[in-house]
C-alpha positions as CSV (number, residue, x, y, z in Angstrom):
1,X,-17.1,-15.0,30.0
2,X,-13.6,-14.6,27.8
3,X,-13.1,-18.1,28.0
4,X,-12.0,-20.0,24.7
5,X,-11.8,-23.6,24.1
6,X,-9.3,-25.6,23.0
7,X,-8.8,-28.8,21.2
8,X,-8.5,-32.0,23.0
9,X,-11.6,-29.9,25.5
10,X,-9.3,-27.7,27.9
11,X,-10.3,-24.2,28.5
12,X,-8.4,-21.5,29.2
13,X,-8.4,-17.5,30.0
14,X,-7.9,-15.1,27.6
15,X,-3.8,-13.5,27.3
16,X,-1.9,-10.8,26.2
17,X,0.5,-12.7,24.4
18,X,2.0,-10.5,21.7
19,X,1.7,-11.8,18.1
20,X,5.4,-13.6,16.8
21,X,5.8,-15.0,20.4
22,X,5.1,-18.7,20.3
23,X,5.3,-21.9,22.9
24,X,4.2,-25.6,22.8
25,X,0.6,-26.4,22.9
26,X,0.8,-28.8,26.1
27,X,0.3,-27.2,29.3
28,X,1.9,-24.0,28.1
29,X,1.2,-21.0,26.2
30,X,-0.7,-22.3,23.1
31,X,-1.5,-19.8,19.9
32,X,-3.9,-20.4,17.2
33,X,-5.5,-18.6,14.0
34,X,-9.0,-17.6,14.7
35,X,-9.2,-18.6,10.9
36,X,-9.3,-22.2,11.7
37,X,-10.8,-23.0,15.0
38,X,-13.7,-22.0,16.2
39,X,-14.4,-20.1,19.3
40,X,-16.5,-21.1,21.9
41,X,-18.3,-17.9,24.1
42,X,-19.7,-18.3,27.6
43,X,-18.9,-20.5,30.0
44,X,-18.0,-24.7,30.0
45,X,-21.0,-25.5,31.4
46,X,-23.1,-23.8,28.3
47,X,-20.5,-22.7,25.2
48,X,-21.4,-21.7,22.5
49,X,-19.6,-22.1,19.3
50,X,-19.6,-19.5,16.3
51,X,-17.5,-20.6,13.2
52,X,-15.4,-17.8,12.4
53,X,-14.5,-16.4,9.2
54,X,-11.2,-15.1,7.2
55,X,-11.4,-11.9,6.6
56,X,-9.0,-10.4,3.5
57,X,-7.6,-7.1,4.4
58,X,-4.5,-5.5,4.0
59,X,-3.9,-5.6,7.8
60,X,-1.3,-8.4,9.3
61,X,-3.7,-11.2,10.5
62,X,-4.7,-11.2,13.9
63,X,-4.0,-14.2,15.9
64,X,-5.8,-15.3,18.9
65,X,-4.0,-16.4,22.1
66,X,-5.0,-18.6,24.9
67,X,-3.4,-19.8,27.7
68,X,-4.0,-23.6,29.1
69,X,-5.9,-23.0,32.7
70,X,-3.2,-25.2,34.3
71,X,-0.7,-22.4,33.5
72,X,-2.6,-19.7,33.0
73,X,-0.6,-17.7,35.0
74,X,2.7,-18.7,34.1
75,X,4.9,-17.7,31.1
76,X,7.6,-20.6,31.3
77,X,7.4,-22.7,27.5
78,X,9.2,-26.0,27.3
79,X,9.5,-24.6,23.7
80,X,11.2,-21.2,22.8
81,X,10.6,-20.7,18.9
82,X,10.3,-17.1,18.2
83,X,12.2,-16.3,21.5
84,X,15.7,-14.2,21.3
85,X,17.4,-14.7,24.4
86,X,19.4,-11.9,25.6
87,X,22.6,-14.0,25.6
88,X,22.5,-14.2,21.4
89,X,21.8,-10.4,21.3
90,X,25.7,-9.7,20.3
91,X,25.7,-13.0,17.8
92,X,22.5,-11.6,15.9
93,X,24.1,-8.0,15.6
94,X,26.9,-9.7,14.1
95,X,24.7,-11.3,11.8
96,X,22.7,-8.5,11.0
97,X,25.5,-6.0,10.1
98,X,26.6,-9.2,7.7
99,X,23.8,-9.0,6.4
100,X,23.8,-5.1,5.9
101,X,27.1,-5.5,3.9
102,X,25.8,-8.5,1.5
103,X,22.2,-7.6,0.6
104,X,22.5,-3.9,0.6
105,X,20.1,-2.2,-1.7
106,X,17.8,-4.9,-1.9
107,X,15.6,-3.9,0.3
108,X,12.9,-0.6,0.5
109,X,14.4,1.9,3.3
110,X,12.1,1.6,6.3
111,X,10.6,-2.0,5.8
112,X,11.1,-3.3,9.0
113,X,10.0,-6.9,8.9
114,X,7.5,-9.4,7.5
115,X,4.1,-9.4,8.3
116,X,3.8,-13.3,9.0
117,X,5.0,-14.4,11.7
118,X,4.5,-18.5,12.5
119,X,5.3,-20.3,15.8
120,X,8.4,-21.6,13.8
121,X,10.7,-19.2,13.0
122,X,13.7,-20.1,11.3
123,X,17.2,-19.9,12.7
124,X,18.3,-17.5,10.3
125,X,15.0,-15.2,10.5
126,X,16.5,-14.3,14.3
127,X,18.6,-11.7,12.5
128,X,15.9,-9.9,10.8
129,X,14.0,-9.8,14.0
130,X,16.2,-8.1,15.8
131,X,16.8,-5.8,12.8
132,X,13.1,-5.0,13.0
133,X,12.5,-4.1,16.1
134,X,15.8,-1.8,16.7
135,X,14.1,-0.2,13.4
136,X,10.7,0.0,14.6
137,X,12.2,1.8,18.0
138,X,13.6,4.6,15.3
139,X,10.9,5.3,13.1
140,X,8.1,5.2,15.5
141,X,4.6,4.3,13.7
142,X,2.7,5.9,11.0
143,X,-0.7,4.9,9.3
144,X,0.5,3.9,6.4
145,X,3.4,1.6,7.5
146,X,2.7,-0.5,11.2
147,X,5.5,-1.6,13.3
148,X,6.1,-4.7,12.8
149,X,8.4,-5.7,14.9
150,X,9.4,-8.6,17.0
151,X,8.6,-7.5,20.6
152,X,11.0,-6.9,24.0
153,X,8.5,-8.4,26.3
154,X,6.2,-10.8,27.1
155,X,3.9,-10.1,29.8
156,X,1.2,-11.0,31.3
157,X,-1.1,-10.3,34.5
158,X,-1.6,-13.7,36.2
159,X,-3.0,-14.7,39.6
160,X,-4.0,-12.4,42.2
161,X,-4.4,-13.2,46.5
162,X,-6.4,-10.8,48.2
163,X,-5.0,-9.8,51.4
164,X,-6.7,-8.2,54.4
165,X,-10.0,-9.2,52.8
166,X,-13.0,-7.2,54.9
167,X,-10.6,-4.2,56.5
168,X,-10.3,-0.8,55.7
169,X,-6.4,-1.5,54.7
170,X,-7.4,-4.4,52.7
171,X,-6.0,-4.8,49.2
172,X,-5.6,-6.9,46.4
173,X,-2.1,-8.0,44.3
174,X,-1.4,-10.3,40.9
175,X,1.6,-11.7,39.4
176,X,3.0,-10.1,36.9
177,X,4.9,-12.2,34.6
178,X,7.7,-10.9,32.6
179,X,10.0,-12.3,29.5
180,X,12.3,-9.8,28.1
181,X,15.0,-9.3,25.8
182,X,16.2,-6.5,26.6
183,X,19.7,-6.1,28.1
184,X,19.5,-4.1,30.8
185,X,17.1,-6.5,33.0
186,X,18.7,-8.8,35.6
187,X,16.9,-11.6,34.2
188,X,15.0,-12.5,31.4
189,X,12.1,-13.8,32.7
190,X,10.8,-13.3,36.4
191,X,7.7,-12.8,38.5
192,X,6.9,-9.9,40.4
193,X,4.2,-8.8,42.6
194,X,2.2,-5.3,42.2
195,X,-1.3,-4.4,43.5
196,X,-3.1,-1.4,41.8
197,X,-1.4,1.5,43.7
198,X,1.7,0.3,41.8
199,X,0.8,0.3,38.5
200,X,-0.8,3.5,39.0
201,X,2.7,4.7,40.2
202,X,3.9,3.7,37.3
203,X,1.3,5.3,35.0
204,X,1.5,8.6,36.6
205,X,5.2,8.6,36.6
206,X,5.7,7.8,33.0
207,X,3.0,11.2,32.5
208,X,5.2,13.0,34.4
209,X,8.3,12.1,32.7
210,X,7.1,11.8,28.9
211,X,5.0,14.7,28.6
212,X,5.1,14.1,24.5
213,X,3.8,10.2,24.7
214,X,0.1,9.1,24.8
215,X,0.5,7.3,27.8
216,X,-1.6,4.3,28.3
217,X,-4.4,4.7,30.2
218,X,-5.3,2.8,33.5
219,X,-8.6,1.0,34.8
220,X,-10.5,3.2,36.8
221,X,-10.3,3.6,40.6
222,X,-13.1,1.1,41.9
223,X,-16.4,2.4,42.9
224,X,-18.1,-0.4,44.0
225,X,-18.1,-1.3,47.5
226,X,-17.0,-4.9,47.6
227,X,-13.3,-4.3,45.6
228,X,-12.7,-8.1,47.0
229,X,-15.4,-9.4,44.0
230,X,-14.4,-11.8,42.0
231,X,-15.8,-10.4,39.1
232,X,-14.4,-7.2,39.8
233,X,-11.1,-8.2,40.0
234,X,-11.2,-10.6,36.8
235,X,-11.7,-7.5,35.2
236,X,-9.5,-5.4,36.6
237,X,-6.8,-8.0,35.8
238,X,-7.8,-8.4,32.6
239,X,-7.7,-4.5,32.1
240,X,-4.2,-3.9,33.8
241,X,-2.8,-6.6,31.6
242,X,-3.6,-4.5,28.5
243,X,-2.4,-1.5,30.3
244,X,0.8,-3.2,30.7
245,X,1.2,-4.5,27.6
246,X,0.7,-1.2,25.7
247,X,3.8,0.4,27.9
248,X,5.5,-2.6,27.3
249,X,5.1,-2.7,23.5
250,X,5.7,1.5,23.1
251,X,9.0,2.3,21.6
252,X,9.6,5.1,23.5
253,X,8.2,3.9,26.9
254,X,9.7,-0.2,26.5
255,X,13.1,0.9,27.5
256,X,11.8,3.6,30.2
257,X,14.0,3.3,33.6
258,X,10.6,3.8,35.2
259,X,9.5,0.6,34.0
260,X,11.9,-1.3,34.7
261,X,12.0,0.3,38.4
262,X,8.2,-1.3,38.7
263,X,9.5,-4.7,37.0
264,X,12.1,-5.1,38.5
265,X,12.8,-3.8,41.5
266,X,12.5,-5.5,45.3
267,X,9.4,-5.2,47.2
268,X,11.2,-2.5,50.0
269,X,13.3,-0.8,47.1
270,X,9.7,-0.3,45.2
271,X,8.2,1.1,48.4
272,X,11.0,3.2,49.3
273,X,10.6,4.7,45.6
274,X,7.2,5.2,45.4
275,X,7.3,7.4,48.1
276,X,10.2,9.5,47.0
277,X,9.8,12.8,44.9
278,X,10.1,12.4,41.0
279,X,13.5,12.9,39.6
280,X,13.6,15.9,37.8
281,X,15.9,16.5,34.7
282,X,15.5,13.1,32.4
283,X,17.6,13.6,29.6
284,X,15.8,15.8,26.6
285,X,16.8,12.3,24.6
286,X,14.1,10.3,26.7
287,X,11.2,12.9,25.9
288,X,11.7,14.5,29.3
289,X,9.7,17.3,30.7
290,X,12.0,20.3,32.7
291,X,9.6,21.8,35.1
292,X,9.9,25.5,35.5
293,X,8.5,27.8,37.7
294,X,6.5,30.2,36.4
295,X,5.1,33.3,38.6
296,X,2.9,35.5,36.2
297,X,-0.3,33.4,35.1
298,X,0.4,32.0,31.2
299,X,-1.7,33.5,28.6
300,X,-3.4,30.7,26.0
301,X,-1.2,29.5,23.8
302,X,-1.3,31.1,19.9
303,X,-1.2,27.8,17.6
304,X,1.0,28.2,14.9
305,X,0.5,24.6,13.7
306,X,-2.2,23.7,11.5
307,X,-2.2,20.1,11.2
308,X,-2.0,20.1,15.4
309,X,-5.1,22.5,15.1
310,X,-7.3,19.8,12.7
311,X,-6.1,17.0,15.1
312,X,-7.2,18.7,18.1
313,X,-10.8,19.5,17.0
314,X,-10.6,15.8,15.7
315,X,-9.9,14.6,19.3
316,X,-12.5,17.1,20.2
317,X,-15.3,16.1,17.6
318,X,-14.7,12.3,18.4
319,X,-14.8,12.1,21.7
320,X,-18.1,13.8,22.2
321,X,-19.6,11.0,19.2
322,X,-17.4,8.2,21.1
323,X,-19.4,9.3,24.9
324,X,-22.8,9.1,22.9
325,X,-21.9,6.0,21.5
326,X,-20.7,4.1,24.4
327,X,-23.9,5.5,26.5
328,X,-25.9,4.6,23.7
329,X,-24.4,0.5,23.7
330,X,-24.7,0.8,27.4
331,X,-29.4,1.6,26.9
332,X,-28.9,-1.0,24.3
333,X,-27.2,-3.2,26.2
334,X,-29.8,-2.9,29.5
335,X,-33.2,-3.5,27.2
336,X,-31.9,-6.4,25.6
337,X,-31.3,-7.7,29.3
338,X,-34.7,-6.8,30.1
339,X,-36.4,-8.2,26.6
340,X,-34.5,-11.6,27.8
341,X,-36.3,-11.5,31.1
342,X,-40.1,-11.6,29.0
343,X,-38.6,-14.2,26.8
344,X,-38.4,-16.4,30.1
345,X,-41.6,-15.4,31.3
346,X,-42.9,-16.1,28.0
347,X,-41.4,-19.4,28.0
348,X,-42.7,-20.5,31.3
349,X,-46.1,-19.4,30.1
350,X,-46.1,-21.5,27.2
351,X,-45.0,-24.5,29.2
352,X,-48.2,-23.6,31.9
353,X,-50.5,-24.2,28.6
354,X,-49.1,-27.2,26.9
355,X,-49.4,-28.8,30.4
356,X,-53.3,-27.4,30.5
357,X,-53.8,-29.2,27.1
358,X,-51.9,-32.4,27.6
359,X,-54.9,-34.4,28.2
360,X,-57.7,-32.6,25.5
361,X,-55.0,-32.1,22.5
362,X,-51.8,-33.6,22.6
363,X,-50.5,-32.1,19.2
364,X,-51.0,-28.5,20.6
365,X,-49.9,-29.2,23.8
366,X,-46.8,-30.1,21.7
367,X,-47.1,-26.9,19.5
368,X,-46.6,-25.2,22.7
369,X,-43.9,-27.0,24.8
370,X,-42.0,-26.2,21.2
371,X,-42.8,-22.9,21.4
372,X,-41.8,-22.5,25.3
373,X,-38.4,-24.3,24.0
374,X,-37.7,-22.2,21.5
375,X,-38.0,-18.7,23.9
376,X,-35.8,-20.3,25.9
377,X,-33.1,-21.2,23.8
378,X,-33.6,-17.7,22.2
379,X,-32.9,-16.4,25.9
380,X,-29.7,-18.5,26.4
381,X,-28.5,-17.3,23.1
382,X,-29.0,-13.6,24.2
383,X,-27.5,-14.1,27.6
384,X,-24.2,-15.2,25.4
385,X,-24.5,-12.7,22.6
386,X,-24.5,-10.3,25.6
387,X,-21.7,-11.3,27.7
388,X,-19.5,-11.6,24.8
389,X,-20.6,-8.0,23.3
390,X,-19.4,-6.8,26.6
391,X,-16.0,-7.5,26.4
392,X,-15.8,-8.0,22.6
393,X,-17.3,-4.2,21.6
394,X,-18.4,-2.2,24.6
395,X,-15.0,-3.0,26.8
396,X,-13.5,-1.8,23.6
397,X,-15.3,1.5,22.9
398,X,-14.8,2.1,26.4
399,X,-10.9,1.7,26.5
400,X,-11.0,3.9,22.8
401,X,-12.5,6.1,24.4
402,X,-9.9,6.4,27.5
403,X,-7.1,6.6,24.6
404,X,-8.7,9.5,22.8
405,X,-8.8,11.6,26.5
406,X,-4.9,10.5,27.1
407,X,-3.8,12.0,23.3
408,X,-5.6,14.9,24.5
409,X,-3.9,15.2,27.5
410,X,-0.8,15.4,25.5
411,X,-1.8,17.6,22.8
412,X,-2.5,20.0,26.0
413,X,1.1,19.2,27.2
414,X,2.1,20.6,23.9
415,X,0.2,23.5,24.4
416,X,1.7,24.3,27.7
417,X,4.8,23.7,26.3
418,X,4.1,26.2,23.2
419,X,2.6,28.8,25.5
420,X,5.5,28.6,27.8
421,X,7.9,29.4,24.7
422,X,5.4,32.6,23.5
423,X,6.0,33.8,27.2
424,X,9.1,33.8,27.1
425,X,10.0,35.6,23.9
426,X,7.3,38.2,24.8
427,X,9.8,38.9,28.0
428,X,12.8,39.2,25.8
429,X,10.9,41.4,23.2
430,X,9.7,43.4,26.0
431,X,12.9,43.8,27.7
432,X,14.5,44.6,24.3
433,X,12.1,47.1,23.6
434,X,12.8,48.9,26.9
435,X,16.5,48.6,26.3
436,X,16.1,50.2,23.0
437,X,14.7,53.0,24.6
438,X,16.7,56.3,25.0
439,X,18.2,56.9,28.7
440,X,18.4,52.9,28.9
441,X,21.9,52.5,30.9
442,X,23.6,49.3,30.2
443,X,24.6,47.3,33.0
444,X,25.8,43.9,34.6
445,X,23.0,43.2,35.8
446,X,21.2,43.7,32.7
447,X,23.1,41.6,30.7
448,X,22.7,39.2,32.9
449,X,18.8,39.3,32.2
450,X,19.2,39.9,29.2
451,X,21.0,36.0,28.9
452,X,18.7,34.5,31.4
453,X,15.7,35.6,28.9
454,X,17.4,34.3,26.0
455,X,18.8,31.4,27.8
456,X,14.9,30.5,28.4
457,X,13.8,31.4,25.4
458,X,16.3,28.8,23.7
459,X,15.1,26.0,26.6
460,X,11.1,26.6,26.3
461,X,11.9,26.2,22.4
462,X,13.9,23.2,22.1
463,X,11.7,21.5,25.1
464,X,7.9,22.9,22.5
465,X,10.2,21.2,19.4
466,X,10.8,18.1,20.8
467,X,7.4,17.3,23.0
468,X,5.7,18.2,18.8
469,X,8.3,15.8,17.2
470,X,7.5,13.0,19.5
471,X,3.8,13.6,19.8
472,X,3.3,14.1,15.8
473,X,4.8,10.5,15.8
474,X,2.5,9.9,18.8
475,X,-0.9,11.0,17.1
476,X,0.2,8.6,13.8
477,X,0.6,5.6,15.9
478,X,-2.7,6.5,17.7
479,X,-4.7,6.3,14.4
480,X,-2.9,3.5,13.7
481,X,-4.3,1.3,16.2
482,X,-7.7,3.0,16.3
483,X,-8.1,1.6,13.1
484,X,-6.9,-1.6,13.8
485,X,-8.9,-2.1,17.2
486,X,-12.1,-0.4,16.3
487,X,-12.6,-2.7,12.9
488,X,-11.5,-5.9,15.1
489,X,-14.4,-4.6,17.9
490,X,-16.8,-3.6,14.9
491,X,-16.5,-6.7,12.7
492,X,-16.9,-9.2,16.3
493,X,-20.2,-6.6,17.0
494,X,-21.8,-7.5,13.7
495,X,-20.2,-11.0,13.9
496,X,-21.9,-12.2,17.7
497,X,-25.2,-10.3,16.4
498,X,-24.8,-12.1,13.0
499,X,-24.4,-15.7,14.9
500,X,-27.2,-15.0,17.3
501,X,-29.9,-14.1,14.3
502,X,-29.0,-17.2,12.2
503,X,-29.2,-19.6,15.7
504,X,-33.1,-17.5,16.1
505,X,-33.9,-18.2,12.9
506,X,-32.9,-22.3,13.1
507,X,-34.9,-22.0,16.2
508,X,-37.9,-21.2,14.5
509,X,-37.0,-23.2,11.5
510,X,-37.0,-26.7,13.6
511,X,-40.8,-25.3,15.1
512,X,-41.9,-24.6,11.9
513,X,-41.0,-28.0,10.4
514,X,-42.4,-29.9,13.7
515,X,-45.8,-28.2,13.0
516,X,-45.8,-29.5,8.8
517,X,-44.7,-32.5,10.0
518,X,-47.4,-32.9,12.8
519,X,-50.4,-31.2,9.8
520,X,-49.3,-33.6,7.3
521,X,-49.7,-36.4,9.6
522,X,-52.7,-35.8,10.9
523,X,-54.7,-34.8,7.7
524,X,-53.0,-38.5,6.5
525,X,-54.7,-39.9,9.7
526,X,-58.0,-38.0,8.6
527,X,-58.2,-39.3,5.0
528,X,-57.9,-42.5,6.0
């Protein structure tokens, strides 16, 4: 499963390999439009190949990425089109503000690059890269205009080595291969190993520290028994490559010292810092969150934002349909397993009686051996049509549906944050109130309440202000992609179901003709 294959026969795994990045086709990181190749599903032994079709949207085309299995778990390219090395970061500034200064007007405010990017990019184009994606850090996302913006990292997931396989302490760890541009790495491009405990450091770190992002959500802790499966792991590196790509390709998150603590930092370092407390007090600039201790119980927060009140019972409304959906593919998904399982009992029972009639009626014993062939080939066809629905449509609904609980979780951060604020000017209103009453005696030490409560009444309400800024920019980007990922999972549903149908049907199509053929010669046999 998730294999594609590529000319000249090799096969390789399935990447995360950002769209404008690009490398030679030989034993490297190859890229290809889905437009013009065609995909095989399932495995080498049995592939199955569906043309695939261009679809005209409005959308940027979606590219397909593949990595050769000799390297598939490593990022170096003898070729580096598309790649701006951190070295020619201060060159293409130059460049850019030159070209601020001499084409000046000419372009719409907010643009932030062209949609097409090809696996050549011109020298000069280097410039309007890096114009983009210092832009598309700015101005966040919206659903009417994507980022499109050349990316700081590459990165991918690679090869994992079990260690301690069978103990209670065993654990598994993959490669996690990083190309970056930004400045403030070491290097710009290394390898560095993390097992599952790590990332999820990293995941609950960034929740602590960005309490106005949608964070990323991570696979699932395992519940199976065997963690050391093969199968299971494959998928859990597949799954914690798209985790890591989505922090990676956040503006707000990309630049995070958090991150780069998990990229980059030494084995013992990383340890050492896993284990120490969170740092609190991250600059209001970085989306931080300023815990506070709060002794009385919060009441609910009074919403005083409309279009936060439409989104929530959106979030609300969708996830309910999106958990009835999934559950639903999931039945689906188990009866067409089980109808595949009568086809091949079918098909061995058709076989049974063209072998009973070989020796009375050798045209129906042929009738049947078609028939038995055709169930079978109607099974193999399901068995791909399944596997790929898996990973193509129900791996997606499933990781929707992840995102849709994580922008919760930050529209309740919000709310924490707005209840917080109410509290606190109900304590200066309250202690105003009792100050305007007669007999009040003025004191230091009622002053100095009196500027602790307004002191937190200015904190909670710049800290509400901000977390709602970021996350209103947070909710657009979210839609964004929904729309984006859910077509792409949508169209490949109706797509795999599409190519299984029309296979069925040529099935039945080539029986059909056998048996005319077969009539027409024997009624020519007859007449003569």
């Amino acid at each position: 499963r998730g294999q594609v294959e590529m000319e000249g026969g090799n096969t390789g795994l399935y990447s995360y390999v950002p769209s404008g990045w690009s490398a030679q086709q030989e034993g490297q990181i190859a890229t290809f439009s889905p437009t013009s190749a065609p995909i095989a599903y399932g495995s080498a032994s049995q592939p199955y190949h569906a043309d695939t079709f261009d679809e005209s949207t409005d959308e940027e085309e979606e590219e397909a990425h593949i990595v050769d299995a000799t390297a598939a778990h490593e990022t170096k390219s003898t070729g580096d089109e598309g790649w701006i090395s951190p070295d020619k970061v201060e060159e293409l500034e130059k460049q850019r503000d030159h070209t601020h200064h001499t084409e000046s007007g000419s372009a719409e405010d907010g643009m932030v690059a062209s949609s097409d990017h090809s696996e050549d990019n011109a020298p000069g184009d280097e410039a309007d890269d890096l114009q983009a994606h210092d832009k598309g850090k700015d101005i966040g996302s919206s659903g009417s205009r994507a980022e499109k913006y050349k990316p700081s990292f590459m990165i991918t997931v690679g090869d994992y080595e079990k260690h301690g396989e069978g103990g209670m302490k065993g654990y598994v760890s993959y490669k996690v291969n990083v190309k970056t541009t930004l400045v403030q790495y070491k290097q710009s491009e290394f390898v560095v190993e993390r097992r599952y405990s790590d990332f999820n450091w990293l995941h609950e770190r960034l929740k602590e520290s960005y309490k106005g992002c949608i964070i990323p959500p991570m696979p699932a802790k395992s519940v199976i028994q065997n963690r050391f499966d093969t199968t299971f792991i494959e998928t859990r590196r597949r799954e914690l490559g798209k985790f890591i790509k989505e922090v990676t390709e956040h503006p707000v998150l990309c630049s995070s010292d958090i991150l780069q603590t998990f990229l980059e930092a030494p084995a013992e370092a990383f340890a050492t810092e896993k284990t120490a407390k969170p740092q609190t007090g991250y600059t209001k600039k970085m989306f931080s969150w300023v815990s506070t201790t709060v002794t009385q119980q919060l009441s609910p927060a009074q919403e005083i934002d409309e279009w936060f009140s439409k989104k929530a019972a959106y979030l609300f409304a969708l996830e309910t349909k999106m958990v009835d959906l999934h559950r639903a593919s999931r039945a689906l998904t188990e009866k067409q397993n089980e109808l595949l399982l009568l086809h091949y009992d079918f098909s061995v029972a058709a076989t049974h009686v063209a072998a009973a009639e070989e020796e009375e009626d050798k045209d129906l014993s042929k009738h049947w051996t078609k028939m038995g062939d055709v169930s079978e080939q109607i099974r193999l066809f399901g068995q791909e049509s399944i596997a790929n629905q898996e990973i193509r449509f129900e791996e997606p609904l499933s990781s929707f549906l992840q995102h849709v609980l994580a922008a919760k979780e930050t529209m309740n951060n919000r709310l924490i944050a707005l209840a917080e604020f109410q509290a606190a000017e109900k304590r200066l209103q309250a202690f105003n109130e009792k100050k305007s009453k007669p007999g009040f005696k003025t004191s230091a030490a009622s002053d100095q309440s009196a500027e602790q409560l307004e002191k937190r009444v200015e904190e909670t309400k710049e800290e509400f202000e901000m977390i709602t800024s970021s996350l209103r920019k947070e909710i657009e980007r979210f839609e964004a992609a929904k729309a984006k990922d859910i077509r792409r999972a949508v169209r490949e549903y109706a797509k795999a179901n599409m190519d299984t149908t029309l296979q069925v049907a040529d099935q039945w199509k080539k029986m059909l003709n056998q048996i005319q053929t077969m009539n027409a010669a024997a009624a020519s046999n007859s007449s003569s």
